[in-house]
C-alpha positions as CSV (number, residue, x, y, z in Angstrom):
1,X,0.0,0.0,0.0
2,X,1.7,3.1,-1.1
3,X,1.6,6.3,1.6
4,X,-1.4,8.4,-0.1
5,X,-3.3,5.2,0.5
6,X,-2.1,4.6,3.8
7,X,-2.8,8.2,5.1
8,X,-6.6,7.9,3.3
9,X,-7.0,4.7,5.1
10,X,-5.9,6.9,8.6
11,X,-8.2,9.4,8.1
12,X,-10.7,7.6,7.0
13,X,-10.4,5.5,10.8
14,X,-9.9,8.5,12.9
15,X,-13.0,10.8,11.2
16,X,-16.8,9.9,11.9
17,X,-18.7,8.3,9.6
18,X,-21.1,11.9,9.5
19,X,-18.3,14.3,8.4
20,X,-18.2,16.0,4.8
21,X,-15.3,15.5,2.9
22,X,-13.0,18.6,2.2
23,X,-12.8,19.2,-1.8
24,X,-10.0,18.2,-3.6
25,X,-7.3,21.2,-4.4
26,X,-7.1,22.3,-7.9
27,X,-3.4,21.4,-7.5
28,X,-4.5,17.7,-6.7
29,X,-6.8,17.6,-9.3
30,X,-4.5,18.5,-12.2
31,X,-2.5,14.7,-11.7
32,X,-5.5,13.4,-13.2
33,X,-4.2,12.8,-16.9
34,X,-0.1,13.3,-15.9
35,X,0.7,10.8,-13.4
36,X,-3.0,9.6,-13.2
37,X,-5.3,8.2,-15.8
38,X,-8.4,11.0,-16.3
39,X,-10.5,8.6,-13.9
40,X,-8.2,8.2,-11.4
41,X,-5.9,5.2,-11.5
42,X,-2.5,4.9,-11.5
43,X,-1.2,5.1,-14.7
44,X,1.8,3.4,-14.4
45,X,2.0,-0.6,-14.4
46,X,3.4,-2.7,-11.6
47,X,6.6,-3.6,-10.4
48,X,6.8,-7.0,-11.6
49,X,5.3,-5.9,-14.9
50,X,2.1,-8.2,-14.6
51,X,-0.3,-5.0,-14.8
52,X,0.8,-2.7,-18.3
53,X,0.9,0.8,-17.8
54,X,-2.6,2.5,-18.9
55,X,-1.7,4.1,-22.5
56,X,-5.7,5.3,-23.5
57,X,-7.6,2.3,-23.9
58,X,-10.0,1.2,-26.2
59,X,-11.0,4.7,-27.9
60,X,-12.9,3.0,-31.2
61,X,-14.3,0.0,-33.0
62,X,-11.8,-2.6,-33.8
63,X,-11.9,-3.8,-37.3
64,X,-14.7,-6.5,-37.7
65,X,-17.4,-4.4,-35.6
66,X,-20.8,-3.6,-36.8
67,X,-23.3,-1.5,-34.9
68,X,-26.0,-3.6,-33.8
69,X,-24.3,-6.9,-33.3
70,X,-21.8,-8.1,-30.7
71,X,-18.4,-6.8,-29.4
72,X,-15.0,-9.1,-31.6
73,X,-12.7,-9.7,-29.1
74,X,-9.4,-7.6,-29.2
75,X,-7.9,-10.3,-27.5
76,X,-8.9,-13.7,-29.0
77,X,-5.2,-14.7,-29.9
78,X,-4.4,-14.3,-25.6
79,X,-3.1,-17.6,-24.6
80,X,-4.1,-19.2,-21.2
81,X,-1.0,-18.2,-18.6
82,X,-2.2,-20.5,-15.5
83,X,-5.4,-22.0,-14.5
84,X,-6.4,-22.3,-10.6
85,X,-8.3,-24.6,-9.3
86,X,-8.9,-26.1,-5.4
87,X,-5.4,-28.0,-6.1
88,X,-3.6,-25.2,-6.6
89,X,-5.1,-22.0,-5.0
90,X,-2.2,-21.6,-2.6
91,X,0.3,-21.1,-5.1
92,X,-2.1,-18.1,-5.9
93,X,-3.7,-17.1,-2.9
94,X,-2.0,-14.1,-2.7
95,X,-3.8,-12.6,-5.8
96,X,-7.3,-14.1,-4.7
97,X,-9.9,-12.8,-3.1
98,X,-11.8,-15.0,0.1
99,X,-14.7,-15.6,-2.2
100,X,-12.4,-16.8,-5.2
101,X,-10.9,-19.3,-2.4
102,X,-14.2,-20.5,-1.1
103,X,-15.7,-21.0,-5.2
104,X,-12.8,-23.2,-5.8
105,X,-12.9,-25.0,-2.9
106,X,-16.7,-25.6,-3.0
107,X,-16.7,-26.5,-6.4
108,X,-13.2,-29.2,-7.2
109,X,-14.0,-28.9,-11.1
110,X,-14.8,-24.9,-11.0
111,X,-11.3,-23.2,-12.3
112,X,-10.3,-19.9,-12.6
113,X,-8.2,-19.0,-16.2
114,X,-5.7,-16.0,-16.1
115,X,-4.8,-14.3,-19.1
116,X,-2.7,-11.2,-19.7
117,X,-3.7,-7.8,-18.4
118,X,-4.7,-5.3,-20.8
119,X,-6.0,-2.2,-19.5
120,X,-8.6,-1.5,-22.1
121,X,-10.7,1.0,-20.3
122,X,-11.6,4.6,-22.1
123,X,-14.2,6.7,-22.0
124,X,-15.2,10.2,-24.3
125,X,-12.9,12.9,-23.6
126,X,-16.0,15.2,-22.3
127,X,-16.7,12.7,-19.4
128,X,-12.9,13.0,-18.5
129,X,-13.3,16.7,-18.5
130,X,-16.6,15.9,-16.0
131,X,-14.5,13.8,-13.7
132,X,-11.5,16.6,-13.3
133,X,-14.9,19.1,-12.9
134,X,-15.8,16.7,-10.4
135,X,-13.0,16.1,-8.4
136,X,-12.6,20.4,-6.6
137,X,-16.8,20.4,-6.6
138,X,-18.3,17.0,-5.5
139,X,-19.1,16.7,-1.6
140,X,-19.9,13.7,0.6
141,X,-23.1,14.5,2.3
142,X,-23.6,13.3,6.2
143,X,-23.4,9.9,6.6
144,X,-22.7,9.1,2.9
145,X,-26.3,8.7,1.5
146,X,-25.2,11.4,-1.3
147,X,-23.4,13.7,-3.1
148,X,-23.5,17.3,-3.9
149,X,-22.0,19.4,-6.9
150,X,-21.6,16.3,-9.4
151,X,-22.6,15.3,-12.4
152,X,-21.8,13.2,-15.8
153,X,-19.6,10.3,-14.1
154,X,-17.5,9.5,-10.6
155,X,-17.2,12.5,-8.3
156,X,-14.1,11.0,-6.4
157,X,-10.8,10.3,-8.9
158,X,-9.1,11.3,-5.8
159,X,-10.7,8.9,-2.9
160,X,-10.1,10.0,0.6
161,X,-13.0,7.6,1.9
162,X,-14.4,4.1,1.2
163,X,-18.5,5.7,0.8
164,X,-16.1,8.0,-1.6
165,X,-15.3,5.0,-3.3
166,X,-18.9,3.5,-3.4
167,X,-20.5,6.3,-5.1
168,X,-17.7,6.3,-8.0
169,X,-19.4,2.8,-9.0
170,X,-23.1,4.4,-8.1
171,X,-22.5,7.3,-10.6
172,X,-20.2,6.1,-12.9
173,X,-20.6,7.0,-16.6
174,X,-23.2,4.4,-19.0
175,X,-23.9,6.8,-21.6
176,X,-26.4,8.5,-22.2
177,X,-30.1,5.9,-23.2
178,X,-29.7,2.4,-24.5
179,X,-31.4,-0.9,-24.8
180,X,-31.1,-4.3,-25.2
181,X,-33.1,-7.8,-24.5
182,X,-31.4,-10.5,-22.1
183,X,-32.2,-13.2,-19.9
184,X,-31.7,-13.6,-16.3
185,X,-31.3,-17.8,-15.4
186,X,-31.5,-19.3,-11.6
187,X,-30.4,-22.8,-10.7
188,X,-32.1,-25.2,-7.8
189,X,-29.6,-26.8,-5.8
190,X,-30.5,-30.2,-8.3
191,X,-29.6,-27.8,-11.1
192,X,-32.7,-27.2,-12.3
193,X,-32.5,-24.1,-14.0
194,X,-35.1,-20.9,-14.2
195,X,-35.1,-18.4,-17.5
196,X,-37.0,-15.0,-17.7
197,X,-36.0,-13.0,-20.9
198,X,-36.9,-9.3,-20.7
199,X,-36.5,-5.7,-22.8
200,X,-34.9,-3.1,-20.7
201,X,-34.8,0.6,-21.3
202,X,-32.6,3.1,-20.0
203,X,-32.4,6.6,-19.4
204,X,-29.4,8.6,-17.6
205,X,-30.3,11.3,-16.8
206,X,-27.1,11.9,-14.5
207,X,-25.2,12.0,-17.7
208,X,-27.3,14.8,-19.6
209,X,-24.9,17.4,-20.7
210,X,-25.0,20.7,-19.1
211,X,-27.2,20.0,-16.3
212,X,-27.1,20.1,-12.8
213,X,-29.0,17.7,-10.0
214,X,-31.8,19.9,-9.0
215,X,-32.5,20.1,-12.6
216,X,-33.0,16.2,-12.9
217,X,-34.3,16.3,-9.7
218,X,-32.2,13.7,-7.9
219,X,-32.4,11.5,-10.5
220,X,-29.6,9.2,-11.4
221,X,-31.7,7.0,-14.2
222,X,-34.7,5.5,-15.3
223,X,-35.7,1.8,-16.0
224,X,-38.3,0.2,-17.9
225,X,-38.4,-3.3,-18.6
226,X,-41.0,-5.9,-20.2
227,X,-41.0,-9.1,-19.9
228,X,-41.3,-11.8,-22.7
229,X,-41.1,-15.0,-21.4
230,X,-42.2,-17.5,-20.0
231,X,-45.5,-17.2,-20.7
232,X,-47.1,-17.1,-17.5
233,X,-45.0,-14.1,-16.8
234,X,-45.3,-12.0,-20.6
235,X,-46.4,-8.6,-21.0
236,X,-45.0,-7.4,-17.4
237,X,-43.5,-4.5,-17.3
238,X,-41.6,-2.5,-14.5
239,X,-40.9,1.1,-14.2
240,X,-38.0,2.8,-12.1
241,X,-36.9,6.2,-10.8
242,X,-33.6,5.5,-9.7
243,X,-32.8,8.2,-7.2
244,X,-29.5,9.6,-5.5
245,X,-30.2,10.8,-2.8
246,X,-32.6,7.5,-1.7
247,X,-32.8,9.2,2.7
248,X,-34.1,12.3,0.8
249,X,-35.6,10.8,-2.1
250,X,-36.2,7.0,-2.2
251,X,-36.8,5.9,-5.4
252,X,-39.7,5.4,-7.0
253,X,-41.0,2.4,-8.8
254,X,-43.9,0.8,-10.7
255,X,-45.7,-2.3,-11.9
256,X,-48.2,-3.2,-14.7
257,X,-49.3,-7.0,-14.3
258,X,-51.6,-8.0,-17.6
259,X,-54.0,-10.0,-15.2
260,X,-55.2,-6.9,-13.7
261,X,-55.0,-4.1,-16.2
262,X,-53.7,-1.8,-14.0
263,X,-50.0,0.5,-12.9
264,X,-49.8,0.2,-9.4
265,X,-46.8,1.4,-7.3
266,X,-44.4,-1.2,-5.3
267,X,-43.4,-1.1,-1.6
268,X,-40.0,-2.2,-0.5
269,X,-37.8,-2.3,-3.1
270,X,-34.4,-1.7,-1.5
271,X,-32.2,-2.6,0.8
272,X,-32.4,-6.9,1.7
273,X,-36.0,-7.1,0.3
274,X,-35.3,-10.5,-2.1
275,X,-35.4,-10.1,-5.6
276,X,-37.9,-11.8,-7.2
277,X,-36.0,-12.4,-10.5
278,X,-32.9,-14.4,-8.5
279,X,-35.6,-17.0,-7.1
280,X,-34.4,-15.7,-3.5
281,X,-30.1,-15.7,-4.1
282,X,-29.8,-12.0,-4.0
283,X,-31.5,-9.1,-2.4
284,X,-32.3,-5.6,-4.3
285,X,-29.6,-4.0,-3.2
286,X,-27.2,-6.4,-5.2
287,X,-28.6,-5.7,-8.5
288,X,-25.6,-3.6,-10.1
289,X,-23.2,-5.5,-7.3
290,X,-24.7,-2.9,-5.2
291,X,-27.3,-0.2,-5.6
292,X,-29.2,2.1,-3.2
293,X,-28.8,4.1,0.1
294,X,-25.3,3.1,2.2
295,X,-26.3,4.1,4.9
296,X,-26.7,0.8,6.8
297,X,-23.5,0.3,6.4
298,X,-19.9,1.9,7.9
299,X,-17.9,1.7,4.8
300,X,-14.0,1.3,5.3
301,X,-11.5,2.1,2.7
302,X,-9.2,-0.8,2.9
303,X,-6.6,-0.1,-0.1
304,X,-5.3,-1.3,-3.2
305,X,-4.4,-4.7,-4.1
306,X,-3.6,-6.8,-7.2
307,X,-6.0,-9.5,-7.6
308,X,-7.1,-11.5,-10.8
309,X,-10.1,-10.1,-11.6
310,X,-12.9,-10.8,-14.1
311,X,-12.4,-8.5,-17.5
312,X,-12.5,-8.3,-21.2
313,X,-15.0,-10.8,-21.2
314,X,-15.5,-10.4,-24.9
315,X,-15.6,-14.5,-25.3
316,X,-18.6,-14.4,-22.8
317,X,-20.4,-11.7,-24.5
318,X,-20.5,-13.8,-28.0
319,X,-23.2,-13.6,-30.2
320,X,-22.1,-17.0,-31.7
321,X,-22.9,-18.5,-28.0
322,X,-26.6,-20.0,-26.8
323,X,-27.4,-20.3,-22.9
324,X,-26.7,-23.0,-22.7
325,X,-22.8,-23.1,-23.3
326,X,-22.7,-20.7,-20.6
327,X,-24.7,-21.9,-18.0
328,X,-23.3,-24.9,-16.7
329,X,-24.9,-27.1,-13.5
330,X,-23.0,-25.2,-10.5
331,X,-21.2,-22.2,-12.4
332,X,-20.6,-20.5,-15.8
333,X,-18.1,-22.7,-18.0
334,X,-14.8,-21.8,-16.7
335,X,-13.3,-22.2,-20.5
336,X,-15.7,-19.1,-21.8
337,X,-14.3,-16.5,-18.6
338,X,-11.7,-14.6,-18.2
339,X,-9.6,-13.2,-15.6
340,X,-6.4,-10.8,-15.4
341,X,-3.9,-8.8,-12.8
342,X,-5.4,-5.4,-11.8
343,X,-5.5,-3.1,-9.2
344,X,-8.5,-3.0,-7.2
345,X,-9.8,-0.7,-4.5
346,X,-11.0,-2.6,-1.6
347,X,-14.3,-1.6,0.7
348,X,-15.4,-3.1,3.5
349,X,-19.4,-2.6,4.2
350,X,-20.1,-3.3,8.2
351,X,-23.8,-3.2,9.6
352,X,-24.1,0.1,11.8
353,X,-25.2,-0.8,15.5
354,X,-28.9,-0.4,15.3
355,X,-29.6,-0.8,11.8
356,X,-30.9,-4.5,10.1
357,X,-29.5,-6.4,7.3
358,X,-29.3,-10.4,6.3
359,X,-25.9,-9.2,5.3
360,X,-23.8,-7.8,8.6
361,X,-20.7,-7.7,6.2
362,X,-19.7,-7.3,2.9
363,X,-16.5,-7.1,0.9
364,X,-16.3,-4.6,-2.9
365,X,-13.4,-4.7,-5.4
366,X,-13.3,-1.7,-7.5
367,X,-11.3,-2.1,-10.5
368,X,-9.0,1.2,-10.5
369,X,-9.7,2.1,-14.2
370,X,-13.5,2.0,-14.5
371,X,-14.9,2.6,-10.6
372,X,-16.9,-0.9,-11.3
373,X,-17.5,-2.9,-9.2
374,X,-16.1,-6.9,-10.1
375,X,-16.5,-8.7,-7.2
376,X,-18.7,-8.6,-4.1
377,X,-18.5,-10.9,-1.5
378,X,-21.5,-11.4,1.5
379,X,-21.5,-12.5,5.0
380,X,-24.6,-13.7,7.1
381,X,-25.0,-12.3,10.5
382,X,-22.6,-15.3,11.5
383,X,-20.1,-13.6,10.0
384,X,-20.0,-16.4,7.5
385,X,-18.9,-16.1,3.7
386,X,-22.5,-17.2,2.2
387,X,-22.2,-15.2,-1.7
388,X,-19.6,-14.4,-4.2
389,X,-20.7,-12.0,-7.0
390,X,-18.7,-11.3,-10.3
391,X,-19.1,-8.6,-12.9
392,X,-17.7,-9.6,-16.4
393,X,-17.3,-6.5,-17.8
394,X,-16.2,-5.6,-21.5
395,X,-15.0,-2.3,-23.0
396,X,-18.3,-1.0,-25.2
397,X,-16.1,1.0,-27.5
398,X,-18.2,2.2,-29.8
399,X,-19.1,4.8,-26.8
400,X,-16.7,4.1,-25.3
401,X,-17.7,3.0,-22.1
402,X,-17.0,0.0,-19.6
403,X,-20.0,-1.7,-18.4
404,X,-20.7,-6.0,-17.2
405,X,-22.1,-8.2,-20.5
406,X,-22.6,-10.7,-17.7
407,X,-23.6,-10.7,-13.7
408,X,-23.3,-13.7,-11.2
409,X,-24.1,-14.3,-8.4
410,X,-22.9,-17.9,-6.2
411,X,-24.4,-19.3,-3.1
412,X,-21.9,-20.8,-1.4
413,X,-24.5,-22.8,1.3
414,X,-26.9,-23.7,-1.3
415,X,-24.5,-24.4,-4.3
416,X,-26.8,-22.5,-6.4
417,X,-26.0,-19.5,-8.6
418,X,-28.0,-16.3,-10.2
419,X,-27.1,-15.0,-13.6
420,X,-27.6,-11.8,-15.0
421,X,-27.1,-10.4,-18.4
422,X,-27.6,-13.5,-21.2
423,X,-28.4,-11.5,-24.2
424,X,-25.8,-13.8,-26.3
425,X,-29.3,-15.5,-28.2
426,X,-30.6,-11.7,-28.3
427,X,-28.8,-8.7,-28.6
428,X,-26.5,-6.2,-27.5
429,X,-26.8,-2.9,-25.8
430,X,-27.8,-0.5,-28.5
431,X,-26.4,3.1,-27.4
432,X,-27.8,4.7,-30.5
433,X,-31.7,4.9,-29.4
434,X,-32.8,8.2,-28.0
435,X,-34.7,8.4,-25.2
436,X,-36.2,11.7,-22.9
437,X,-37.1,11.8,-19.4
438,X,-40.8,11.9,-20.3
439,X,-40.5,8.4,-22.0
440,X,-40.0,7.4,-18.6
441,X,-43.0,8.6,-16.5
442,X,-45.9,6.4,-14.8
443,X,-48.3,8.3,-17.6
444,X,-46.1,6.5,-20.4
445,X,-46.3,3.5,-18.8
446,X,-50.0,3.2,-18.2
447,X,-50.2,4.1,-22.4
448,X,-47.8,1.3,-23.2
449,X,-50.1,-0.4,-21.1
450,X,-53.3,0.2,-22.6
């Protein structure tokens, strides 16, 4: 850990969880693009030379892309430099998380394949210019459960917190509006397995240019989503306010169900209420890795750390691919992910005194290029590992933008796992649709409805 981690770690363990964060000095600010990438990460590689320098990322199409259809893989001629499994995760422990550990010790044929690191992240130039912007204006407001002066994308390049660190996964940049149809698939623990395939809509309206947070009135985004199958379940459809501010504003949501012919708000969707889609494995607030209000949770900044970590998962993401190559009995096939050496921040999430949670602590790793989140791990009130969550993220670089293709989520008591994301027999995210705010109010959806 290098001493500007070390003293943010400090002061992160000495101030009270209620304080506001001082701004970040012009002065600070301006390493962002010299010695730091524009979002924050160190820009030079490693010591042992495992992690590249970052040199721009992904800024265009590669040759063989065509809007509309799925991502080739920049990196299909990487060769395989070491596969881990349960009977040889010592040798590797070091660059493993607890929850890689416990997956390869709970499963003896699940494996984990490392490839070289490439640091492929990039986004547009004007949401670089946003995140320097960010970085002397954005405040932490009591308690973490928002932030002030921010807008387009992360409000913390410069960290001094782990809630800091949260809420550069919570607002970082997705573009602008897109859409795309996936499925969601849960197993049983006899591996029986569940499909729902939906459309989703999205609007940002945290990324509008030139506009503040009282002019999209909290608002980070809005959701719509229909489902298509199975049957029983067709012609669903959801609708979401996605708030920041969630003490001060909780978001919003509603519900059209076809057997009743009507929109009709929903209660309790935050925090541990269970989501519905997962059949039970994962709560609300682990939709995105994590989503919401934090504050149930004291959130300590561990560090950095090199870990193998889930990325460039353009094999995953192909369109050549049906479910059913991906979704094996207890896991994803091992042969179709990838993993590589980065940097990660670490967060640890513990249950305030007083507040309620099934989860009483939980474990984020941030990869230090994007703010995403790639692997979450959750602990009952035992303070037993139970869940390990991975984000298999690709480099949309038609945008660009870095967002997960694929989300899953492992019960490590059960044996059963959640996956979110399979639009391989669909499609991909289409960034080029235009959508307005007013495409997303309850009056739109009661029309769609009709």
């Amino acid at each position: 850990m290098n001493r500007a981690i070390s003293l943010s770690v400090l002061l992160f363990s000495v101030l009270t969880a209620s304080s506001v964060w001082a701004k970040v000095t012009q002065q600070e600010a301006n390493r962002l693009g010299m010695d730091l990438t524009p979002m924050g990460a160190e820009k030079a590689g490693n010591a042992s030379g495992s992690i590249p320098a970052w040199k721009g990322g992904i800024t265009s199409p590669i040759p063989g892309f065509n809007k509309g259809q799925f991502h080739p893989d920049p990196y299909a001629a990487d060769r395989v430099m070491h596969v881990i499994t349960g009977k040889n995760v010592n040798k590797y422990k070091e660059f493993l998380t607890p929850g890689q550990v416990a997956l390869l010790q709970r499963h003896p044929e699940y494996s984990i394949n490392v490839y070289p690191s490439h640091r492929s992240a990039a986004y547009p130039q004007f949401v670089y210019d946003a995140v320097k912007k960010n970085a002397v204006t954005a405040e932490l407001q009591p308690y973490g459960t928002g932030v002030s002066d921010t807008i387009m994308a992360s409000p913390f390049p410069l960290p001094a917190s782990g809630a800091e660190v949260l809420w550069n996964h919570t607002l970082r940049y997705r573009a602008l509006s897109w859409e795309f149809t996936s499925s969601t698939l849960n197993t049983t623990e006899s591996g029986d397995q569940g499909i729902t395939t939906r459309e989703y809509q999205y609007y940002f309206a945290y990324s509008e240019p030139g506009v503040t947070l009282p002019e999209i009135d909290n608002k980070i985004f809005y959701l719509k989503r229909k489902t298509l199958s199975p049957a029983k379940l067709s012609g669903q459809m959801t609708l979401v306010h996605e708030t920041l501010d969630q003490i001060r504003s909780p978001r919003k949501s509603w519900i059209y169900m076809p057997g009743q012919r009507r929109v009709r708000r929903t209660p309790d969707l935050s925090y541990d209420t269970a989501d519905i889609d997962s059949n039970g494995i994962r709560t609300i607030d682990q939709v995105d890795m994590f989503n919401g209000a934090p504050n149930l949770y004291d959130w300590t900044l561990v560090g950095k750390q090199e870990k193998y970590i889930p990325y460039n998962a353009y094999k995953l993401h192909g369109g050549h691919l049906r479910i059913s190559d991906i979704a094996k009995k207890d896991f994803i096939n091992p042969n179709l992910v990838r993993y590589e050496p980065h940097r990660v921040w670490v967060v640890e999430a513990t249950l305030r005194t007083g507040m309620n949670h099934i989860y009483t602590k939980r474990r984020y790793y941030f990869d230090e290029d994007t703010w995403q989140i790639v692997l979450a791990e959750e602990h009952n009130e035992d303070g037993k590992l139970v869940q390990v969550t991975e984000a298999h993220t690709v480099n949309y670089y038609e945008v660009p933008m870095v967002y997960s293709t694929l989300e899953v989520t492992y019960d490590l008591e059960e044996g059963r796992y959640f996956a979110e994301g399979l639009d391989n027999e669909r499609s991909p995210i289409n960034v080029d649709v235009k959508f307005e705010r007013r495409d997303f109010s309850s009056s739109a959806l009661r029309r769609e409805a009709r």
